[in-house]
Backbone as a ProteinNet text record, in pm:
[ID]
protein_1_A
[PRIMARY]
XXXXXXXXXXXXXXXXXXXXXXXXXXXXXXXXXXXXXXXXXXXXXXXXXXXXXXXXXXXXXXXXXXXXXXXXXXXXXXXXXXXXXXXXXXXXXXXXXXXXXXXXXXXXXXXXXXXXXXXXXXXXXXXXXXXXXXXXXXXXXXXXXXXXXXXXXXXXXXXXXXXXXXXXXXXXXXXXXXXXXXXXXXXXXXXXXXXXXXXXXXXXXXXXXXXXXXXXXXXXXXXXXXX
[TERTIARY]
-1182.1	-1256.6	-1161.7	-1215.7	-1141.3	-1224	-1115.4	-1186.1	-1282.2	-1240.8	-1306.3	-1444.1	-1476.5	-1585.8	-1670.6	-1583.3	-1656.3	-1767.8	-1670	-1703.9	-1782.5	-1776.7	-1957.6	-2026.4	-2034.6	-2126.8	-2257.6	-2117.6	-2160.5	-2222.3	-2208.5	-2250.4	-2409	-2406	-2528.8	-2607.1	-2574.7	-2630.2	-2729.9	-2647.5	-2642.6	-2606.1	-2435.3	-2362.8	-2228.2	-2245.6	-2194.9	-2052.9	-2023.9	-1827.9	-1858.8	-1732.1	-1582.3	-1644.4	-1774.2	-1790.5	-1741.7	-1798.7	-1815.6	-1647.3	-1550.3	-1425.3	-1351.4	-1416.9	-1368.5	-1427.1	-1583	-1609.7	-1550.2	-1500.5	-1381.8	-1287.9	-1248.9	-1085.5	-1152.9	-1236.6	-1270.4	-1329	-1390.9	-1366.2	-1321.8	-1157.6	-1021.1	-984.2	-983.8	-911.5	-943.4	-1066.6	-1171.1	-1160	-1115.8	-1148.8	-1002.7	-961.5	-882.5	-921.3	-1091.6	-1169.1	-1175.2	-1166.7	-1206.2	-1310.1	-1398.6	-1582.7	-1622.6	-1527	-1513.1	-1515.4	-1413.1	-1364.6	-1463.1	-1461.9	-1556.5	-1508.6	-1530.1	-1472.1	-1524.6	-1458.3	-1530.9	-1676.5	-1555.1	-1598.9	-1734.9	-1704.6	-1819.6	-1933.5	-1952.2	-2050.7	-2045.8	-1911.9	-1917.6	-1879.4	-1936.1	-1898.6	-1861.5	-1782.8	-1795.1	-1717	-1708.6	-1605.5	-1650.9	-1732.7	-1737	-1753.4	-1727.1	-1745.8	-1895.1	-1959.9	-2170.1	-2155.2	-2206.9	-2195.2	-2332.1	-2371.8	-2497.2	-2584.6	-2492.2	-2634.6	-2630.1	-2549.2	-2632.9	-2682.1	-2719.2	-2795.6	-2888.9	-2912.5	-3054.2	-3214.7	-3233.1	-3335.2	-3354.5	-3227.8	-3236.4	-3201.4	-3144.7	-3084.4	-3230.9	-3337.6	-3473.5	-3490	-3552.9	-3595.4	-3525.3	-3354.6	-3264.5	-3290.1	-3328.8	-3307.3	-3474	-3520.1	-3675.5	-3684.2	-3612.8	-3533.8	-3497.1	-3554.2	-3493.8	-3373.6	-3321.6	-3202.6	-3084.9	-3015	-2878.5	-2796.1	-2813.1	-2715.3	-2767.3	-2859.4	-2894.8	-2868	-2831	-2754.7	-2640	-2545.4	-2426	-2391.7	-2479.5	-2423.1	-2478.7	-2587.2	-2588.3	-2498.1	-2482	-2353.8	-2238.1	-2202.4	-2046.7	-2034.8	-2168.4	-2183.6	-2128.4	-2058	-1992.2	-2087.9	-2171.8	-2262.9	-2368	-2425.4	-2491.7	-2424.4	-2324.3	-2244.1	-2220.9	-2112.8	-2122	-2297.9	-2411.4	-2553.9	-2562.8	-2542.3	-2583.5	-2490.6	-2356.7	-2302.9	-2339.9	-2409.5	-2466.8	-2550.4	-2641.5	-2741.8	-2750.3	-2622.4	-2563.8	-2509.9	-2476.7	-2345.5	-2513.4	-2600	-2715	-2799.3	-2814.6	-2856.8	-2753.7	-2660.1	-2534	-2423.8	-2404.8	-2318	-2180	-2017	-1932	-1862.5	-2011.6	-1879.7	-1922.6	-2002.1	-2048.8	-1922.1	-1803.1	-1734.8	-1587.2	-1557.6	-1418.3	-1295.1	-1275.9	-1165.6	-1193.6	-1298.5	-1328.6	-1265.7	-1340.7	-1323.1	-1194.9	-1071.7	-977.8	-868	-912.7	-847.5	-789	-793.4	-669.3	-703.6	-837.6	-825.3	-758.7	-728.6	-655.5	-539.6	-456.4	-353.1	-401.4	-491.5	-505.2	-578.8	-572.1	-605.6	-477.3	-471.1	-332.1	-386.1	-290.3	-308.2	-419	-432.8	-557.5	-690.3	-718.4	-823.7	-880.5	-817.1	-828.7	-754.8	-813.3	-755.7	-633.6	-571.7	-394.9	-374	-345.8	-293.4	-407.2	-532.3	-648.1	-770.6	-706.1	-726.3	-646.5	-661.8	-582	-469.2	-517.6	-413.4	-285.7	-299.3	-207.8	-152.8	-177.3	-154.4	-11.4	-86.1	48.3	124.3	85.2	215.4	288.9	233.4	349.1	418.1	382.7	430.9	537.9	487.6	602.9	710.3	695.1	812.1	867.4	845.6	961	1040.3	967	1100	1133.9	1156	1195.7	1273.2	1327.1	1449.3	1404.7	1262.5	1167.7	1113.9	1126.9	1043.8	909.8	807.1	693.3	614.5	622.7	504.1	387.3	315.8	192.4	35.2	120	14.8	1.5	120.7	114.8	99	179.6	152.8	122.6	28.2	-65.1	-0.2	21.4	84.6	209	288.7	476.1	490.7	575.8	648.6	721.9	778.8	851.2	971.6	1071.2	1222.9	1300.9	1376.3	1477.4	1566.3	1571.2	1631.7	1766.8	1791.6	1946.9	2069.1	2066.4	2126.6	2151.1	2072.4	2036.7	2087.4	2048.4	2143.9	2290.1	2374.6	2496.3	2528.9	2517.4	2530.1	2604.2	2458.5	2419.4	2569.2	2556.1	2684.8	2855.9	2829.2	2991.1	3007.9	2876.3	2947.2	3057.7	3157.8	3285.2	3255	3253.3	3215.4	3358.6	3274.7	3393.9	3467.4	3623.2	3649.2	3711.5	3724	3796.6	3723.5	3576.2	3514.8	3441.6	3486.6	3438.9	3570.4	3659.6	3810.4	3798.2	3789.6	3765.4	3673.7	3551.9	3451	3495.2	3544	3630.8	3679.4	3767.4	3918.7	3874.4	3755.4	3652.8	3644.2	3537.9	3508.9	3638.2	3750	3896.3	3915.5	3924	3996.7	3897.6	3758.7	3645.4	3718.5	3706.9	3739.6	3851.2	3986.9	4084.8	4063.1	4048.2	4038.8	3922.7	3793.3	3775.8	3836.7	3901.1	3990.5	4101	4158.7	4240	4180.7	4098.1	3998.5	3979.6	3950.5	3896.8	4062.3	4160	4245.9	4348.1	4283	4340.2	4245.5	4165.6	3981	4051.6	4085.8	4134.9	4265	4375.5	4510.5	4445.6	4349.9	4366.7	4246	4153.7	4103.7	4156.2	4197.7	4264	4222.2	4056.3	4030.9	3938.2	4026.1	4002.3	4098.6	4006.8	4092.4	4214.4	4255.3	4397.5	4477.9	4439.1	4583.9	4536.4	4418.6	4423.7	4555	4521.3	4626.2	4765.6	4761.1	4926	4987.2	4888.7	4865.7	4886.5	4777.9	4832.2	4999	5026	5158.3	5235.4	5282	5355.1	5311.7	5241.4	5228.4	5328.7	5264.7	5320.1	5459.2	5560.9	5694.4	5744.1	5638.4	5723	5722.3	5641.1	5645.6	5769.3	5757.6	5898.8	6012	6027.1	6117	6184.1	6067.7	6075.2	6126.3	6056.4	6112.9	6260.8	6252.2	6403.7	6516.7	6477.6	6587.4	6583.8	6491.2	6481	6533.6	6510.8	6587.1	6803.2	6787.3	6936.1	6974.7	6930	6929.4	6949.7	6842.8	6857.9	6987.1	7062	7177.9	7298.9	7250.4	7422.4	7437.4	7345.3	7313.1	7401.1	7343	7397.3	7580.1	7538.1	7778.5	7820.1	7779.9	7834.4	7900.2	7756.2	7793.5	7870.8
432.1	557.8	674.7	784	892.6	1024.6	1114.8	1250.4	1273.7	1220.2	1243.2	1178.6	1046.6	982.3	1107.2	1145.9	1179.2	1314.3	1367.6	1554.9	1506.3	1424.5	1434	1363	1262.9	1218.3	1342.1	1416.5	1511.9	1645.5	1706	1729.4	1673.3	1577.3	1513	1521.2	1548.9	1557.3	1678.3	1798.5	1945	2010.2	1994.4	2061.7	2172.3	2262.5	2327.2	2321.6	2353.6	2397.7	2525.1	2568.9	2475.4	2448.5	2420	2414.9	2227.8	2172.8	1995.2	1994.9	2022.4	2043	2021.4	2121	2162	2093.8	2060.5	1903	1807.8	1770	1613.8	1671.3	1783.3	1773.7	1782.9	1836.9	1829.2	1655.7	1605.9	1465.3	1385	1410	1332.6	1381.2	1494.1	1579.2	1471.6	1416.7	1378.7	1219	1206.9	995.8	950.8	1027.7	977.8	884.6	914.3	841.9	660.6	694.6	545.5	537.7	417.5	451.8	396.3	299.7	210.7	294.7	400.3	503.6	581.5	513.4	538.3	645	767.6	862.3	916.7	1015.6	1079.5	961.4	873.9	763.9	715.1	662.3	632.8	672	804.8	916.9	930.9	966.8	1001.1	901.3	891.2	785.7	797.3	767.6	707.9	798.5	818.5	900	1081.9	1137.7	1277.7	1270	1168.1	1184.6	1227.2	1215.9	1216.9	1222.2	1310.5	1322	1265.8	1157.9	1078.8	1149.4	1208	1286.8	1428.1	1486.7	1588.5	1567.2	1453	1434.9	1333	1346.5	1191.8	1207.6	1325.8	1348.4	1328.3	1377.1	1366.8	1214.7	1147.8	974	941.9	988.8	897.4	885.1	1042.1	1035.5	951	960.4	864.9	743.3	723.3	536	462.6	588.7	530.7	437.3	459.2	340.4	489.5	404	479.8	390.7	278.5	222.7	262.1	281.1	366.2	259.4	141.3	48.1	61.4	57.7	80.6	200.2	296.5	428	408.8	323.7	343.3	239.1	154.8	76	119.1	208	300.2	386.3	457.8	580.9	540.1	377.7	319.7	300.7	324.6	284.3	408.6	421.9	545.4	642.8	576.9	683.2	715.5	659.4	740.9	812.7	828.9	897.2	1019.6	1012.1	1082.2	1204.4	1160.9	1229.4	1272.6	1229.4	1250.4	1426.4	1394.9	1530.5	1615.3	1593.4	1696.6	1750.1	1661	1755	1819.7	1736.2	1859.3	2031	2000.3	2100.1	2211.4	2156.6	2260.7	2277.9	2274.5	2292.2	2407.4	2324.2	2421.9	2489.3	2448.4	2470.5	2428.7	2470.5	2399.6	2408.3	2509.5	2555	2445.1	2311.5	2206.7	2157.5	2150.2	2081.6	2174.7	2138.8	2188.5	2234	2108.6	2125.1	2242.9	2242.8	2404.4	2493.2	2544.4	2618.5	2653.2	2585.9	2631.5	2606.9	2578.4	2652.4	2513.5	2398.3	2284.2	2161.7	2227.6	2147.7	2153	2305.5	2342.7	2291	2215.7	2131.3	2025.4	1956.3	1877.4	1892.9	2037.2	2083.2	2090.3	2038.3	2092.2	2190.8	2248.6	2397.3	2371	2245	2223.6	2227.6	2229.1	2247.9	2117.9	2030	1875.1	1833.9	1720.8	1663.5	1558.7	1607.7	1543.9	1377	1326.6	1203.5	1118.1	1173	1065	1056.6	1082.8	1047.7	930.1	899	767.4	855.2	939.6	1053.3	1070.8	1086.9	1136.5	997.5	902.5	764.5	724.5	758	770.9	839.5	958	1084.6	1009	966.5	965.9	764.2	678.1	579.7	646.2	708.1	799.9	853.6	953.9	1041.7	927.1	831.8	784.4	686.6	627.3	577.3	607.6	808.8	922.1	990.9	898.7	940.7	1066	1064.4	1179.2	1070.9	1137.7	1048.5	1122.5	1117.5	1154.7	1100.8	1200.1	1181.4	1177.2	1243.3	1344.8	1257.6	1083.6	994	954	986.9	913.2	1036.2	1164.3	1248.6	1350	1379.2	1523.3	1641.6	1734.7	1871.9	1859.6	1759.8	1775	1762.2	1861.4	1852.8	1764.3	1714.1	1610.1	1665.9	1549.8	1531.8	1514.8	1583.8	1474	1363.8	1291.8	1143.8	1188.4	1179.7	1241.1	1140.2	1008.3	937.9	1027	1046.4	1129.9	1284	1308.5	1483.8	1456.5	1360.2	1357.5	1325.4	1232.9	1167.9	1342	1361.1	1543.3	1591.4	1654.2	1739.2	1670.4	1544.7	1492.5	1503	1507.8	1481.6	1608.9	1515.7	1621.2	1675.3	1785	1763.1	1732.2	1697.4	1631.6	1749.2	1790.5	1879.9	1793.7	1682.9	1624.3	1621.8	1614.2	1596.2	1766.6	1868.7	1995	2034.6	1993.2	2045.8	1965.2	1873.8	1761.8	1837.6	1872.3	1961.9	2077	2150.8	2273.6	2224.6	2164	2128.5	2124.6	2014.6	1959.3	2100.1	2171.3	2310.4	2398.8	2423.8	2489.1	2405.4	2300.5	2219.6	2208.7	2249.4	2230.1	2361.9	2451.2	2614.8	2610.4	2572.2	2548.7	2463	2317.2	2288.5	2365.9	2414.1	2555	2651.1	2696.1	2839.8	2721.7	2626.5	2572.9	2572.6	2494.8	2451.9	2609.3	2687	2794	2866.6	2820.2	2898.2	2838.5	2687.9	2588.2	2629.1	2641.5	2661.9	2834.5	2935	3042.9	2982.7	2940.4	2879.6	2831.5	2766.2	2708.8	2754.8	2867.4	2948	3098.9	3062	3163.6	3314.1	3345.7	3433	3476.1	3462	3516.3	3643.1	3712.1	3868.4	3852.7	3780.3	3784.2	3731	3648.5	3566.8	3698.5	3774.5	3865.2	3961.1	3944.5	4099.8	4068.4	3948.3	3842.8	3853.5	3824.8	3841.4	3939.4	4082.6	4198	4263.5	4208.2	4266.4	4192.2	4075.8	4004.8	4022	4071	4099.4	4273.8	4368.6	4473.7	4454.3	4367.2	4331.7	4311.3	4247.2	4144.2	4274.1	4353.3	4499.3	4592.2	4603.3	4673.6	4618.2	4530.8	4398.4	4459.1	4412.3	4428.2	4540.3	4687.4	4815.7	4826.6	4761.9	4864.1	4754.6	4605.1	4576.6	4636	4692.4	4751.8	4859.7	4950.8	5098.5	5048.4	4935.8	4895.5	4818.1	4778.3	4711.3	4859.3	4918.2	5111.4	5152.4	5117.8	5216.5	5148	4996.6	4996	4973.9	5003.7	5027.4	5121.6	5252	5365.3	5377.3	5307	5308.4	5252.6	5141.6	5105.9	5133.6	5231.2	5374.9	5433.2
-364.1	-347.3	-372.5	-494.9	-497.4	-477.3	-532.5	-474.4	-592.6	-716.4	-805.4	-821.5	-785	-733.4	-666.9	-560.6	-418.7	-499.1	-599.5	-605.6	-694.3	-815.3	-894.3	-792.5	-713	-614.7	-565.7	-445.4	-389.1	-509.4	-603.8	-707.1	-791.8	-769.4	-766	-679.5	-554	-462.7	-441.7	-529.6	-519.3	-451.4	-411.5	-414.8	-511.6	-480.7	-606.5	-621.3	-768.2	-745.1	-679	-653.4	-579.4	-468.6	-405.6	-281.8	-252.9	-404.8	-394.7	-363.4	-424.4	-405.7	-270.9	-211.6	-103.7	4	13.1	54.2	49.4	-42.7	-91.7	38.8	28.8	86.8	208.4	255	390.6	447.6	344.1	385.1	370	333.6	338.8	423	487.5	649.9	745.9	725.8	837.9	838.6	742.7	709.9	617.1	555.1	436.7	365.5	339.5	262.4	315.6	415.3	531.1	514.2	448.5	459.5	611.2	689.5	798.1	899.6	910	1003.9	1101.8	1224.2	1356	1463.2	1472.6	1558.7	1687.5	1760.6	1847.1	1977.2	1990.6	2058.1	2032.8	1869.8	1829	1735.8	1803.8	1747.9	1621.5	1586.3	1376.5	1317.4	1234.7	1124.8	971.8	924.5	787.9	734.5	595.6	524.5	575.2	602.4	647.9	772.9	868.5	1026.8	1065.2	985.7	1024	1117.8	1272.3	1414.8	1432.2	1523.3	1501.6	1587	1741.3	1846.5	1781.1	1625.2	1593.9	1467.6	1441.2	1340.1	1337.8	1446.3	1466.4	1410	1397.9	1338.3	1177.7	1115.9	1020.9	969	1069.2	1026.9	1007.2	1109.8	1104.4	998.3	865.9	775.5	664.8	676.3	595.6	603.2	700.3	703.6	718.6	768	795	940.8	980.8	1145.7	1237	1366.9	1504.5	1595.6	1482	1577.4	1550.3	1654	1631.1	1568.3	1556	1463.3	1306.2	1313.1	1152.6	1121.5	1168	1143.6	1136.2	1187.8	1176.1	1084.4	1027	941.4	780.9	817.2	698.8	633.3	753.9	740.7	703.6	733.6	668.6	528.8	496.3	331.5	222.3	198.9	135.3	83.2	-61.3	-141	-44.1	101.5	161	311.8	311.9	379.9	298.4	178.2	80	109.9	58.2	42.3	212.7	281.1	419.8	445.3	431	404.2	299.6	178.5	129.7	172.1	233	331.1	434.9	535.2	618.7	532.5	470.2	380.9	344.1	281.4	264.9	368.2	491	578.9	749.1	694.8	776	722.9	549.8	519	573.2	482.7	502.7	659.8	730.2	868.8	965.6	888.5	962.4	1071.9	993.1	952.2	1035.8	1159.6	1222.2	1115.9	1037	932.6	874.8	804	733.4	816.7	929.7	1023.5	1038.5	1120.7	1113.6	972.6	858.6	697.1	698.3	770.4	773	621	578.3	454.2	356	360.5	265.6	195	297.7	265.7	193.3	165.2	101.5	-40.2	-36.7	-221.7	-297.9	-392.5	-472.4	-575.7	-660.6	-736.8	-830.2	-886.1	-935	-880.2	-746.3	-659.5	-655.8	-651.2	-662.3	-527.6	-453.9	-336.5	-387.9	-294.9	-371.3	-327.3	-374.3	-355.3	-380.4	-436.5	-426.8	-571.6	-643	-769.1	-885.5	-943	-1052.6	-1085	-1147.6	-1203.5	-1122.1	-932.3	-872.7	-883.2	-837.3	-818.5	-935.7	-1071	-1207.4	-1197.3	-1161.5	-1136.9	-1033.6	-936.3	-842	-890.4	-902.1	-1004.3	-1069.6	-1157.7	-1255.4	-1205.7	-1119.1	-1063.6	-990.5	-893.9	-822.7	-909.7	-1013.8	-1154.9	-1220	-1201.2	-1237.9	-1157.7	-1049.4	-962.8	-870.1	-871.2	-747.2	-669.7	-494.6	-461.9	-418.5	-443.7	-420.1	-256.3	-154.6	-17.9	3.2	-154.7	-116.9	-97.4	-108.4	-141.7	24.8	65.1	249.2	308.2	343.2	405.4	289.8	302.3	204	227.8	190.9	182.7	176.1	211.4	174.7	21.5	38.5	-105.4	-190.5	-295.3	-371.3	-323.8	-288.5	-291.7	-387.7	-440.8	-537.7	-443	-524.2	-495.4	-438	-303.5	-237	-324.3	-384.1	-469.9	-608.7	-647.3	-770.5	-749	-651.5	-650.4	-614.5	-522.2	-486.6	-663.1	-714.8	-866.1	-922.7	-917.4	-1009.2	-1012.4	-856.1	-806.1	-848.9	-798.6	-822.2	-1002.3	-1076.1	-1228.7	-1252.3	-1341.3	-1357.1	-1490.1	-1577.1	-1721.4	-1779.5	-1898	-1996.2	-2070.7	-2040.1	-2079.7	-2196.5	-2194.5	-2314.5	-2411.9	-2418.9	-2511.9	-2586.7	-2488.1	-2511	-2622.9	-2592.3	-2613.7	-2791	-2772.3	-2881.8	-3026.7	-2944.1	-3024.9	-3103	-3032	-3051.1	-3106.8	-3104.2	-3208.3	-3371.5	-3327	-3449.5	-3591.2	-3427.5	-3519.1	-3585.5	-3509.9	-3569.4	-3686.3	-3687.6	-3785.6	-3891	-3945.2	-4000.7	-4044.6	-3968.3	-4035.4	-4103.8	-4066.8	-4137.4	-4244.2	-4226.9	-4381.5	-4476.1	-4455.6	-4487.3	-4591.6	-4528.5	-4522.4	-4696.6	-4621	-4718.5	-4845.1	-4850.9	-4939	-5009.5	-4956.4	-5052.8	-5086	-5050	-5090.4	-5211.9	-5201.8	-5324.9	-5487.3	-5373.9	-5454.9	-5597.3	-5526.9	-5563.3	-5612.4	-5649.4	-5688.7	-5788	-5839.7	-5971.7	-6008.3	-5987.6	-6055.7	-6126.5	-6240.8	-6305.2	-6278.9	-6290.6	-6257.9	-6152.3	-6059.8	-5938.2	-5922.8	-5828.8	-5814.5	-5816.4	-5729.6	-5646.9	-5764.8	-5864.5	-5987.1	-6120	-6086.9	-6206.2	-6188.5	-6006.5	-5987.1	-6065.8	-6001.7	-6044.8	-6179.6	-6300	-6446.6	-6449.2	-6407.4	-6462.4	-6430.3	-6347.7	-6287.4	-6361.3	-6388.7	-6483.8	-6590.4	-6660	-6820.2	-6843.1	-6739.8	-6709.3	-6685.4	-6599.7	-6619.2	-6741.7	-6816.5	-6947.4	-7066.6	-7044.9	-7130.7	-7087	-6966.3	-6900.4	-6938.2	-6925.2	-6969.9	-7167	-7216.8	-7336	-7373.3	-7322.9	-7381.6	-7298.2	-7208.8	-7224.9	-7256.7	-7299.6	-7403.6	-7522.7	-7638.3	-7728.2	-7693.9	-7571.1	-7548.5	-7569.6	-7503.2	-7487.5	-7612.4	-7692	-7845.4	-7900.7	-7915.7	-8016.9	-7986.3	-7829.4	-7800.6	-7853.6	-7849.2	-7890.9	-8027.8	-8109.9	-8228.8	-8300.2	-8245.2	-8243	-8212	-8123.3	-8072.1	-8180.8	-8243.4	-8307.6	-8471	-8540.9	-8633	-8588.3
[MASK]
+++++++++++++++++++++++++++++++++++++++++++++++++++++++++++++++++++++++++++++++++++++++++++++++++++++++++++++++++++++++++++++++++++++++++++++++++++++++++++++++++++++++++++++++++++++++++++++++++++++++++++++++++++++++++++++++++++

């Protein structure tokens, strides 16, 4: 039995959203969906706690019987336990119901407006998270929060990081840039014309002219001495 059962049930019944909702959680407050669950020495029964001496009139028309056992073995039957509170719920509405009253259902809505721990869905989530190193409560006690795994957080905290392998990386990346840097500077060395070997060329062609005129200036002179 889930909440999800319970809310199209009650929905069928004609009860409305969010009221069917908030029914479910009010009769998981009351039973934790026990259809067995006998209270109030006796008197309520079944998954919404049906109070039998304030609802005997209406058990007649339900059951068509004036014996108080055939009422209570009606009322254990879920889908007419389930209908029996819809008709309380439209006749008195949800303030039938103590839990309403003082707000204590509330804990058992989660942010989805869904009763927690009692759907398939929660059932996987919480499967999931605890062989996900969470341990999940919300299936035994309703409103507590998830733990991380105290194994799993000491783990967390003691990890040391790897400075060897950060250091390593880095190095990786320097030494990527440097051979890099090399590479383009071998790359420029045996490309003739690149800026830097033009500059080179023009300046050594410009020597070898300097060069030239002033052995010819020093060739013309001793030319001359020698007339």
């Amino acid at each position: 039995m889930d909440s999800q059962y319970i809310t199209s049930k009650l929905e069928d019944y004609g009860v409305p959203y969010p009221d069917s909702n908030v029914l479910a959680a009010v009769g998981y407050g009351e039973s934790g969906y026990n259809a067995g669950i006998v209270g109030d020495s006796g008197d309520s029964i079944g998954l919404f706690q049906i109070n039998i001496p304030g609802h005997w009139d209406k058990l007649i028309n339900w059951t068509g019987s004036e014996d108080r056992n055939t009422w209570v073995a009606w009322l254990s039957n879920p889908d007419n336990n389930i209908y029996a509170a819809s008709e309380v719920y439209k006749s008195q509405g949800l303030g039938a119901w103590t839990i309403f009253n003082n707000g204590s259902y509330n804990q058992y809505l989660n942010d989805n407006f869904e009763v927690q721990g009692t759907t398939q869905s929660d059932a996987e989530e919480t499967t999931q998270t605890v062989t996900s190193d969470k341990l999940s409560w919300k299936n035994f006690i309703p409103g507590l929060p998830e733990f991380q795994n105290p194994f799993t957080e000491l783990k967390n905290r003691l990890t040391i990081p790897d400075y060897k392998a950060t250091e390593k990386s880095q190095g990786l990346a320097t030494n990527k840039a440097a051979n890099s840097g090399a590479i383009s500077a071998t790359t420029n060395l045996f490309n003739p014309f690149s800026s830097a070997n033009l500059k080179i060329i023009f300046i050594i062609i410009i020597g070898i002219m300097v060069f030239v005129t002033l052995m010819n200036i020093m060739k013309g002179g001793a030319t001359d001495g020698t007339d």
